[in-house]
C-alpha positions in Angstrom: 115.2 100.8 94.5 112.1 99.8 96.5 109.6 97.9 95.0 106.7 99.8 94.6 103.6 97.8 95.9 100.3 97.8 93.7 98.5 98.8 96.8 95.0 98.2 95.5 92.1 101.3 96.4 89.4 100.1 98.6 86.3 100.1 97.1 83.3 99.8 99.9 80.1 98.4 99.3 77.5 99.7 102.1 74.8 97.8 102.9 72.1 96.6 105.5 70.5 93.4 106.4 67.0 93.3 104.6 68.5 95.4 101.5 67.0 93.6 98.5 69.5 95.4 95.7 72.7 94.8 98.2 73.5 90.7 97.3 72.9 91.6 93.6 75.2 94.5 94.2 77.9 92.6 95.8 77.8 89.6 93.5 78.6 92.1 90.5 81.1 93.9 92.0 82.8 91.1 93.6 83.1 89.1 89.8 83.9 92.5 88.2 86.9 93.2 90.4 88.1 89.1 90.2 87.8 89.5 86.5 89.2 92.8 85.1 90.1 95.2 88.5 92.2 92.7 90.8 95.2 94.7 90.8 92.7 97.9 91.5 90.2 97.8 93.7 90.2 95.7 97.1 86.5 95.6 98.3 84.9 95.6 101.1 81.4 95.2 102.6 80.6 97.1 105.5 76.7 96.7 107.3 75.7 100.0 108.1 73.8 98.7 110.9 76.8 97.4 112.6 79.0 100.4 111.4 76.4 103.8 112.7 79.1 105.9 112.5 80.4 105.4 109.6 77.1 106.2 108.3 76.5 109.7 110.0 80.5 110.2 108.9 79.9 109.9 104.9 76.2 110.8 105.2 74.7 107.7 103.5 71.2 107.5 103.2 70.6 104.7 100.9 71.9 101.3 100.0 73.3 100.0 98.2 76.1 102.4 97.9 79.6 101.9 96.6 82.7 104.2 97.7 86.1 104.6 96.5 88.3 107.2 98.1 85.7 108.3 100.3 83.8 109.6 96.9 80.4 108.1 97.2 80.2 106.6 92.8 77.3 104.4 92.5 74.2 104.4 94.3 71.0 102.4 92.7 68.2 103.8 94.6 65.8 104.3 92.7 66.6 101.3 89.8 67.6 98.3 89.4 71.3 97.2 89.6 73.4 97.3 86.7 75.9 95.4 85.8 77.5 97.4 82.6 77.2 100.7 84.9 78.9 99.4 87.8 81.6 98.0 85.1 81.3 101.7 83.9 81.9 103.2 87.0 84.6 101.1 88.0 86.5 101.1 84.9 86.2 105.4 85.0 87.4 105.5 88.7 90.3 102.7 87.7 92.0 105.9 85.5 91.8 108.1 88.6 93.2 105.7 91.2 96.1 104.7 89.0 96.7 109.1 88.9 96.1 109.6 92.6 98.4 107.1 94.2 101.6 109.7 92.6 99.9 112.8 94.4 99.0 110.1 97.2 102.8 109.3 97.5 103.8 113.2 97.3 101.6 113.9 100.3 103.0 111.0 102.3 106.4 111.9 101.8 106.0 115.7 102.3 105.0 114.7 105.8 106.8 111.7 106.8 110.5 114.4 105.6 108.7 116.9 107.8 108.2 114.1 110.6 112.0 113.2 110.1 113.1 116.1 111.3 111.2 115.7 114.6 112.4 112.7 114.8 116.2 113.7 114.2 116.0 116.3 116.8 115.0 114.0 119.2 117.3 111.5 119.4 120.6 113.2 117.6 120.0 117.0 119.1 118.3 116.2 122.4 115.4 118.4 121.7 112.1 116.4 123.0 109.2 116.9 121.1 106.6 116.3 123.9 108.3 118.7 126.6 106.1 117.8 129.3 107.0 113.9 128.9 109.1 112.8 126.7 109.1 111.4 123.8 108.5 107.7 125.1 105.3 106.0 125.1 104.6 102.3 126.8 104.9 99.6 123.7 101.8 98.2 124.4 100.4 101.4 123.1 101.6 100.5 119.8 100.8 96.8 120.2 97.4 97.7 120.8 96.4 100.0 118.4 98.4 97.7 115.4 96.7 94.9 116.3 93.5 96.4 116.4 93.7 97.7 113.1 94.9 93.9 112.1 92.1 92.7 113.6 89.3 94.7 111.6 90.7 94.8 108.3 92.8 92.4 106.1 94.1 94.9 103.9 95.6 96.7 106.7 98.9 94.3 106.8 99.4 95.2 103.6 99.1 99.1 103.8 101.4 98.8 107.4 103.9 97.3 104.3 103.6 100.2 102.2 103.7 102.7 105.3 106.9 101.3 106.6 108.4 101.2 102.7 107.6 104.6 103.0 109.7 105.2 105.7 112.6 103.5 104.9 113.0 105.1 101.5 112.1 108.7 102.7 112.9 108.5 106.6 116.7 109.2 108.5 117.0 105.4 108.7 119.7 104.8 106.0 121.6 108.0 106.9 120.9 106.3 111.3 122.3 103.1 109.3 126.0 104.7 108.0 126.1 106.7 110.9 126.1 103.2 112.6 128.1 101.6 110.3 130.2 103.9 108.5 131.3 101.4 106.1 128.1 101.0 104.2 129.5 104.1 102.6 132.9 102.8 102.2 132.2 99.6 100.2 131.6 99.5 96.7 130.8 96.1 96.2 127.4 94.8 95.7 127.3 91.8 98.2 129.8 93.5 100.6 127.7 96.4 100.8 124.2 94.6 101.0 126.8 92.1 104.3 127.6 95.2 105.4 123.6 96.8 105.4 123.0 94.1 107.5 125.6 94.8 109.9 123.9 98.3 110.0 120.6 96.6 111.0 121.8 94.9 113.8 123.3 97.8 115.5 119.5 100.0 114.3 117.5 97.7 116.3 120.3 96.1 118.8 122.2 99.6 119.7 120.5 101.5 122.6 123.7 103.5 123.3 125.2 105.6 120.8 122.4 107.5 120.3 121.5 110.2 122.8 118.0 109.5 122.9 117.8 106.0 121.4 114.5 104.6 119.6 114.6 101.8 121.6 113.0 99.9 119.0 114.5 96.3 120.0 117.0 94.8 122.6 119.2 92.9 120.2 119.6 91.7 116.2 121.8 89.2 114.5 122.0 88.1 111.4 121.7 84.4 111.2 122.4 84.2 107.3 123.7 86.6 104.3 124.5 85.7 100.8 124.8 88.3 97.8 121.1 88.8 97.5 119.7 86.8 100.9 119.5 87.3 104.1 118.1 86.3 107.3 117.6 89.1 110.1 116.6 88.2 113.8 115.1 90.7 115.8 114.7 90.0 119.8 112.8 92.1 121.7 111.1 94.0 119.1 108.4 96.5 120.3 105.7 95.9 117.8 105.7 92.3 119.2 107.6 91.6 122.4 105.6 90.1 124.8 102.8 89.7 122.8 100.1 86.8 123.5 99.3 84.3 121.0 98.5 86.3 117.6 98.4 83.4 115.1 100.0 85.7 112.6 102.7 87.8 112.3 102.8 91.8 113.5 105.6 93.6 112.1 104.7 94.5 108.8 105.8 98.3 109.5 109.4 97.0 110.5 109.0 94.5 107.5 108.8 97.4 105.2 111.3 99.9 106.6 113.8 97.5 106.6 112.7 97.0 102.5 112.6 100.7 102.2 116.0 101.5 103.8 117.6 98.4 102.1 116.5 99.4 98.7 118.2 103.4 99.1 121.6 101.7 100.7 121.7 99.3 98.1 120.2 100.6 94.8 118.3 97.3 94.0 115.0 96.4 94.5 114.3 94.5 97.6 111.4 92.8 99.6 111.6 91.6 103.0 108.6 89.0 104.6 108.7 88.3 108.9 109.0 84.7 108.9 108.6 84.3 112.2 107.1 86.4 114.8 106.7 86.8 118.7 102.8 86.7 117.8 103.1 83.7 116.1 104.9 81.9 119.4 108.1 82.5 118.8 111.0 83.8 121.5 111.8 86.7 118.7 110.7 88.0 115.5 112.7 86.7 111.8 113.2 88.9 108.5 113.7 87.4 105.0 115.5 90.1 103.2 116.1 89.2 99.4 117.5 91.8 96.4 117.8 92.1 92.7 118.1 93.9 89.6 114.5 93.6 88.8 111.5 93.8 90.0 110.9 91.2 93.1 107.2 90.1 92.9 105.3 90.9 96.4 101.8 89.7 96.4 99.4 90.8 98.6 97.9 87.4 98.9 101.1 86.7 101.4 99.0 89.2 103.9 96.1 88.2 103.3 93.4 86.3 105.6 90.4 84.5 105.2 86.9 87.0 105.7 87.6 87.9 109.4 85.0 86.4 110.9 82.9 87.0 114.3 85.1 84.2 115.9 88.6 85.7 115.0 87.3 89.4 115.8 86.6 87.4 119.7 90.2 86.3 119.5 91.9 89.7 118.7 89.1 91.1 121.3 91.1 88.5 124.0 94.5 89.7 123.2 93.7 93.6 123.1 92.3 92.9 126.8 95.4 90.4 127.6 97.6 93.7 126.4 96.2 96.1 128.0 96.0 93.7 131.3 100.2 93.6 130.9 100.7 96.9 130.4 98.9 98.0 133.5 100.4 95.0 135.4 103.5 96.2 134.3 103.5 99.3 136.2 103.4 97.2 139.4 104.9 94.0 139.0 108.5 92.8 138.8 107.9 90.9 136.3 109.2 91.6 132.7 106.1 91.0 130.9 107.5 92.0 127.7 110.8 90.5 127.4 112.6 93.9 127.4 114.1 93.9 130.6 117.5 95.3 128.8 115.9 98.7 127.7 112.4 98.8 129.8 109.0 98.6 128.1 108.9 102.3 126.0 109.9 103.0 123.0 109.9 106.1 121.2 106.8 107.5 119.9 107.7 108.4 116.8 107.2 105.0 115.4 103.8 105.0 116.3 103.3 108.4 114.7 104.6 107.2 111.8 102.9 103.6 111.2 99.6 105.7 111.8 100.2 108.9 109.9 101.4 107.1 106.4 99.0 104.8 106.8 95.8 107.0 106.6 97.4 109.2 104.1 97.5 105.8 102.3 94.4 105.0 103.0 91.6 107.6 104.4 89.5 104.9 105.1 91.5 103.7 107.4 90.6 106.5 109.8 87.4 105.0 110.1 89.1 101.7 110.8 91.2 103.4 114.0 88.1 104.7 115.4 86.5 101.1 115.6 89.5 99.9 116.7 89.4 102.5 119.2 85.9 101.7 120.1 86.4 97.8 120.2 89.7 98.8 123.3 87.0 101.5 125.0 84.1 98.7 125.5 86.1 95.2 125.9 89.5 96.9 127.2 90.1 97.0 130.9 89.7 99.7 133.5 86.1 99.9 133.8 86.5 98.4 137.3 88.3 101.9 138.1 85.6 103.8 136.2 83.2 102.3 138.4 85.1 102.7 141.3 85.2 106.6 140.6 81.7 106.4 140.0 80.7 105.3 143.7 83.4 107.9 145.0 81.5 110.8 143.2 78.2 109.2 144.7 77.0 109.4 141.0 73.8 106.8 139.5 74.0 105.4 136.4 73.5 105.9 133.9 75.3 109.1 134.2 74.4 112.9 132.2 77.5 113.8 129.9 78.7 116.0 132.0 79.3 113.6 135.1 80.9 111.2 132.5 83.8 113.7 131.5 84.3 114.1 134.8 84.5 110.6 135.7 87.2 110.1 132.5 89.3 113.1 133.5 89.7 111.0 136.6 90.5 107.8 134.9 93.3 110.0 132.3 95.1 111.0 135.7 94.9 107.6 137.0 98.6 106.8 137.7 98.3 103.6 136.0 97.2 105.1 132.9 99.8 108.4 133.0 102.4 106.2 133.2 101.6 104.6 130.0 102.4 108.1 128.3 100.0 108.1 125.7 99.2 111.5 126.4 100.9 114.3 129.0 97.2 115.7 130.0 93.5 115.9 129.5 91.2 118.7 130.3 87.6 119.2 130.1 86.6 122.5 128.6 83.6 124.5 128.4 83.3 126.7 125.3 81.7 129.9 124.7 79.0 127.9 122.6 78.4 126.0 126.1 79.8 123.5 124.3 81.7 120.8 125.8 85.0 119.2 124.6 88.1 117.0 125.7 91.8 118.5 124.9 94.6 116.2 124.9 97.9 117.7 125.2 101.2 115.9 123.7 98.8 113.0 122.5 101.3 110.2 121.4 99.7 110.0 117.5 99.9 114.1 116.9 102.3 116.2 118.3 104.7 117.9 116.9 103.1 116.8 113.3 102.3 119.6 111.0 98.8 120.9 109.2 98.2 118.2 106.7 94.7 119.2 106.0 93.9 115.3 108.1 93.1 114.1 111.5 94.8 111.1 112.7 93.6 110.5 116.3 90.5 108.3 115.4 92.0 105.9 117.5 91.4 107.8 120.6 88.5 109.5 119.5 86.7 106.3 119.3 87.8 105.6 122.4 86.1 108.4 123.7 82.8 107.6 122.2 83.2 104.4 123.5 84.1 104.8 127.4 81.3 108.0 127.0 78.5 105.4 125.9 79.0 102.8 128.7 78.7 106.2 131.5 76.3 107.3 129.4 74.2 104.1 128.3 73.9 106.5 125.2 75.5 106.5 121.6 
């Protein structure tokens, strides 16, 4: 059995700078949750100044306002705050989050079993689910979209646990694992089984042949330790990290959580698993702690989480999105094995993308706004304006340019060679409805296809991107 993390509900306080109710309103909420709501709620404050679009998203027109699941429950316009209301609220909406997070979990795993079946097809039957491509996409794709997210929020390691736990326990991984290594099904001994688990890991990440599509996930695992209930997993090569720059902390808390996940159904025991070390944190290869029981293994958040991300560390992660995205292009035209994969190449299958992102906003809606500032951060400090510009002379347009000349300016940059090659996406048209109104398709985008209608969006990520790269032609929002 998996342990089932007590992923807290974010609560969001919105405010704005000269907001006379919003301190009191914080201070309240902030002692509340410490006191009786820890295991609850996890808040947090976002300026609405900073944060526009989050504002015309939710359609907020006052602060203070507090919001859990995207349900807008306390709002003290035209009072003052109140203490015993906000405990009121809070302690009504505690019932409701404890009943959600089952129909939560059924949604997730309705889609990740439907997602399973892509991914099965893919690399066991052959049949690609982005025909015009493939199914690979450059790594530093995912890199940079994970450590965006990482970047903004300090909730989201947490939630890239859960997501991955997810996975393991309802994904093909365990039945990939005894395919593998048949004789996870053969032994019937506790420790021999959980030894021979781990033997099934090392050929998941390290095997790159006996698949016919393989996930290409790493280049090579070994297990440097195992005892009944302990082991110690080394991953080299592993594409949420490989060739990352300097992080300070470690990436791979999808893989973390997928190895707990598959773990726990192979084994029948609870188990947890924390990265030790990581490529992000300057290491040559990324380390898993993998322990098991009987009972219940306590997993506090508080091992994810950071300090308040302040304006310094967003600058950091700002310097290695643009370091990343620097690689990847110089990838494309350099001999040099920027990501330490020279093995199996820089892709990897784009599926584990697709499923980082999709059970993590189905965990977490919120977290949709969260990809499209990600999204928005990579469109205005990523590289390749240098090619926008260089379009921009071609074209003989001034800026700043009308929307029209901007869309044609980025359909130019998507066909970019550079960029196709990265395989995020297999085309992008400009089209002009019958409304006269005009809109970007993406066809066989790298976060959607082949996914079925779950009633969400999940490519925030690039739609903030959009906005973003639209605003700088533009000079408007």
């Amino acid at each position: 059995m998996a342990e089932e993390l007590d992923v807290p509900q974010r609560l969001l306080i919105f405010t704005r700078p000269h907001c006379p109710t919003c301190a009191p309103t914080i201070r309240i909420v902030n002692t509340l949750v410490h006191s009786f709501f820890s295991k609850v709620y996890h808040v947090n404050i976002v300026d609405l100044d900073q944060k526009p679009e989050i504002r015309e998203k939710y359609g907020i027109m006052g602060v203070p306002c507090i919001m859990i699941n995207e349900e807008i429950v306390y709002q003290p316009v035209l009072h003052e705050v109140s203490k015993t209301e906000i405990y009121q609220v809070l302690l009504n909406n505690a019932v409701n989050v404890i009943v959600d997070r089952q129909s939560t979990l059924d949604a997730r795993k309705e889609t990740l079993l439907f997602l399973n079946k892509n991914i099965y097809d893919s690399i066991m039957q052959e049949k690609l689910i982005r025909s015009i491509i493939g199914d690979y996409i450059h790594l530093g794709v995912l890199q940079q979209i994970i450590i965006s997210l990482v970047a903004l929020d300090n909730l989201v390691p947490h939630l890239l646990y859960q997501s991955g736990l997810d996975v393991g326990r309802f994904g093909i991984g365990s039945n990939v694992l005894i395919a593998l290594n048949p004789n996870i099904g053969l032994e019937t001994r506790s420790d021999k089984r959980f030894l021979e688990v781990m033997k099934g890991f090392v050929k998941y990440f390290g095997d790159n042949e006996s698949m016919n599509i393989p996930m290409k996930l790493a280049t090579a695992a070994k297990v440097i330790d195992c005892e009944p209930q302990y082991a110690l997993l080394r991953i080299d090569g592993l594409a949420s990290a490989s060739g990352a720059p300097y992080v300070g902390e470690p990436l791979c808390h999808f893989t973390a959580g997928e190895i707990a996940g598959i773990t726990s159904v192979l084994t029948g025991k609870y188990s947890v698993v924390y990265e030790t070390k990581c490529v992000a944190m300057g290491y040559d290869h990324c380390e898993f702690e993998i322990r098991i029981s009987d009972e219940p293994i306590n997993h506090n958040i508080s091992d994810y989480q950071k300090d308040y991300i302040t304006e310094d560390r967003r600058q950091h992660f700002q310097g290695v999105l643009y370091d990343i995205s620097k690689r990847i292009h110089e990838s494309f035209i350099s001999p040099k094995d920027f990501f330490n994969r020279e093995k199996i190449g820089n892709e990897v299958h784009f599926t584990r993308l697709q499923q980082a992102i999709i059970a993590l906003k189905m965990s977490d809606p919120y977290c949709g706004s969260l990809l499209y500032s990600a999204g928005t951060e990579l469109g205005i400090f990523g590289p390749g304006r240098d090619i926008l510009q260089r379009y921009i002379l071609d074209e003989n347009f001034e800026w700043p340019l009308t929307l029209q000349q901007a869309l044609e300016i980025l359909n130019k940059f998507f066909h970019f060679g550079m960029i196709q090659a990265a395989k995020e996406r297999a085309d992008v048209k400009i089209v002009e409805e019958e409304d006269g109104e005009l809109r970007i398709r993406i066809y066989e985008g790298a976060i959607a296809s082949g996914v079925i209608n779950s009633g969400m969006t999940f490519c925030d990520f690039t739609a903030g991107y959009l906005a973003s790269r639209i605003t700088l032609l533009t000079n408007k929002d």
